[in-house]
C-alpha atoms as a printed R data frame, in Angstrom:
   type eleno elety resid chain resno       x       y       z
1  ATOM     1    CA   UNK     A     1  65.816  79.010  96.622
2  ATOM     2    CA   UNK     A     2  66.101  81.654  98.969
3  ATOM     3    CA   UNK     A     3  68.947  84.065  98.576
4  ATOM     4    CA   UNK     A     4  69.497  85.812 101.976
5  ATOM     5    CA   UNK     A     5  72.410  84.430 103.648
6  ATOM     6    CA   UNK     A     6  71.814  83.710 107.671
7  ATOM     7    CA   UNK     A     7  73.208  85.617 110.157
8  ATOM     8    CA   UNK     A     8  76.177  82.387 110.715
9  ATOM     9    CA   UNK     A     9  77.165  82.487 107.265
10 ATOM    10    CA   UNK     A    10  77.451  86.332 107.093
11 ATOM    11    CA   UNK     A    11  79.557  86.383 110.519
12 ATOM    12    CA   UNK     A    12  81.411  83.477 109.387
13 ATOM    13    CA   UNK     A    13  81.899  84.979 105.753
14 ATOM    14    CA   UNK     A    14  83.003  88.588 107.452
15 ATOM    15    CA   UNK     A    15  85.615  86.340 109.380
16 ATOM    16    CA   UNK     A    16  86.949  84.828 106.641
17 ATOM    17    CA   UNK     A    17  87.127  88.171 105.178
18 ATOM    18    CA   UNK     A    18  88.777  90.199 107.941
19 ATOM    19    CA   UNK     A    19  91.871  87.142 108.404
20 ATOM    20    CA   UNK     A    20  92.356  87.052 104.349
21 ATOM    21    CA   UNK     A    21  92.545  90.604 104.523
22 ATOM    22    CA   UNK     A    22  95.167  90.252 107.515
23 ATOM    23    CA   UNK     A    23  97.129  87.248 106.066
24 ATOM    24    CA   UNK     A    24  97.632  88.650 102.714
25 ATOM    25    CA   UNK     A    25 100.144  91.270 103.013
26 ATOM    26    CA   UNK     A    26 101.875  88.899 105.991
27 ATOM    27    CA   UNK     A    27 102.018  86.409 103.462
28 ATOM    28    CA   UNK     A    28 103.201  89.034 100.443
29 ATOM    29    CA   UNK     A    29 106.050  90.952 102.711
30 ATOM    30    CA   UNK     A    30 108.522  88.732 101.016
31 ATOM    31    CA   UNK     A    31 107.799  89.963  97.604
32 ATOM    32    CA   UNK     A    32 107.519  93.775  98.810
33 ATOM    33    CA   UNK     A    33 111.204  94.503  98.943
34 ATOM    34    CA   UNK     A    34 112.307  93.351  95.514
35 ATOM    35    CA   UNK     A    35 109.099  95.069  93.414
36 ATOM    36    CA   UNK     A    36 110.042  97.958  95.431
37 ATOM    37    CA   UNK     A    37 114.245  97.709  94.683
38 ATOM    38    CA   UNK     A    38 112.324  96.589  90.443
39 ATOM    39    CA   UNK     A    39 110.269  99.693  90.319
40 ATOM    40    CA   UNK     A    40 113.500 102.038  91.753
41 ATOM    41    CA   UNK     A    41 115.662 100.270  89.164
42 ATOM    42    CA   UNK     A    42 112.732 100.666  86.311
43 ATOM    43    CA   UNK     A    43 112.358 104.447  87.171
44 ATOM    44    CA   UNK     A    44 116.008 105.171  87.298
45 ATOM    45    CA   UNK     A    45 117.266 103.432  84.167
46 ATOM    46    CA   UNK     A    46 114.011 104.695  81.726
47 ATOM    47    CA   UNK     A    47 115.231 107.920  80.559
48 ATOM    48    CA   UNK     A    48 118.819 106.105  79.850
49 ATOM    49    CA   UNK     A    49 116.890 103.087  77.553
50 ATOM    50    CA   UNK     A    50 114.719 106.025  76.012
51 ATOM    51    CA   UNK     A    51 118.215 108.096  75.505
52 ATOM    52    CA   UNK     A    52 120.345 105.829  74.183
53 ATOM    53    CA   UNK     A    53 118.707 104.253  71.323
54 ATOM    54    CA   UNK     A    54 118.435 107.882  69.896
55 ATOM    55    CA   UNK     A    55 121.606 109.124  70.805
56 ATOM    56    CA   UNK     A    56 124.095 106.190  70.026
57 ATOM    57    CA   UNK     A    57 121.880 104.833  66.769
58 ATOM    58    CA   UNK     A    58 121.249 101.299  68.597
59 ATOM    59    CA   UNK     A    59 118.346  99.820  68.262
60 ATOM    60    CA   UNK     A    60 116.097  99.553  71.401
61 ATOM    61    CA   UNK     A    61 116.388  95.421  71.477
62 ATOM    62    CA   UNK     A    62 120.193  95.906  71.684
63 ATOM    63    CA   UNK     A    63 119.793  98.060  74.556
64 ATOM    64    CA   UNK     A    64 117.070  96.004  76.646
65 ATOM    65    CA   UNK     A    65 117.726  92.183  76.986
């Protein structure tokens, strides 16, 4: 079995390559927005979860749902 790809199936595999590399974030823009509005919430509200459960004496599974 030989194992060197021709020269169609390497342009045609770089092709295939380049447009999944184009249609990907195209595809993910939707999603971008909310992760980005998660990870502001996440950083924001971390050093209140880590706060409270010391300060007020609840327990960290009261705190986070």
């Amino acid at each position: 079995m030989d194992r060197n790809w021709s020269k169609t199936i390497r342009c045609l595999a770089l092709i295939l390559a380049l447009v999944g590399i184009i249609w990907f974030p195209l595809a993910a823009r939707i999603l971008i927005g909310p992760l980005v509005i998660a990870a502001l919430l996440a950083y924001a509200l971390y050093p209140a979860v880590t706060f409270l459960p010391v300060r007020a004496k609840l327990g960290r599974n009261l705190l986070v749902p």
